[in-house]
C-alpha positions, 0 to 999 in steps of 0.5 A: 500500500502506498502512502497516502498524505492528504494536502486539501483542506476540505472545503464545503458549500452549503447553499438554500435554493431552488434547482433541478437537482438532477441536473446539478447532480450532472453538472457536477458530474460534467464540472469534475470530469472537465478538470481531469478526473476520468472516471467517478466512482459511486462509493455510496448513494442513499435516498429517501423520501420524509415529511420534511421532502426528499433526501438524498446523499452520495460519496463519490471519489476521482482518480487522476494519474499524473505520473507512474508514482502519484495518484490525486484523489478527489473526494466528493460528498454530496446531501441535499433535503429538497421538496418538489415545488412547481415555479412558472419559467417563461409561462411554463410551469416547471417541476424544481426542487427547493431546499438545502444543497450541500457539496464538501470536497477534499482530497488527497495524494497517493504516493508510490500507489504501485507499492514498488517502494514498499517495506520488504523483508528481503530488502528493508532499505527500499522504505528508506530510499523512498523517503529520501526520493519524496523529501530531496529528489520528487519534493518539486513534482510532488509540490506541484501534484498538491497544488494541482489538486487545491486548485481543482478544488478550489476551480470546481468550488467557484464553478459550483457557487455561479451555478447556485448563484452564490457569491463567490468570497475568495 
């Protein structure tokens, strides 16, 4: 198993609005995949309906391979509690949902994921030179990996706040 530092503060927004949620949930979708992480996977999906209206929540993360030693994870934790309403939008009525919108991201980089680097019995002084490599050798690389990942963080969060029409507070 390869060593996993987490580098991004997690950052959340938390938004009272009137959205087609299904349509939020693509974009956010089309938002993550724009930056570079092919593929999303589905860790957890829950819905449910109450008297308060519709719950629903998912865990997703995103995987980016910019190099045959780093992996950069992005974290994706979703929940809302929206009811249907029905609004009028250019004289046609529309079904919408209202209600809270929450969207928290973080994320974290994955080193020497391949374990090619990793403690062995027969050659205990890998762990060492993998160390060594991380802190004088791939310091740059790695550096610029996490700062990679806080701006994709922080490029999805300002894209998701014009889509809530929040304002943004940078």
């Amino acid at each position: 198993m390869g060593q996993k530092d987490y580098v991004a503060p997690t950052k959340t927004i938390e938004q009272h609005a009137v959205i087609d949620l299904n349509e939020f949930i693509k974009q956010l979708h089309s938002i993550v995949k724009e930056r570079g992480y092919p593929d999303l996977m589905e860790q957890s999906h829950k819905e449910s309906n109450s008297d308060t209206g519709r719950n629903v929540s998912f865990y997703w993360y995103a995987v980016k391979k910019p190099s045959s030693y780093v992996k950069i994870y992005l974290e994706v934790i979703f929940s809302a509690t929206v009811k249907n309403v029905s609004i009028e939008h250019d004289e046609e009525k529309q079904m919408m949902q209202e209600g809270v919108v929450s969207v928290s991201l973080t994320g974290y980089i994955m080193k020497d994921y391949e374990d090619e680097w990793a403690l062995k019995t027969q050659s205990p002084t890998r762990k060492l030179l993998r160390e060594f490599y991380d802190k004088f050798v791939g310091r740059d690389r790695i550096a610029d990996n996490e700062s990679e990942l806080n701006n994709d963080i922080k490029l999805i969060m300002g894209e998701l706040k014009t889509y809530l029409k929040m304002s943004r507070v940078d």
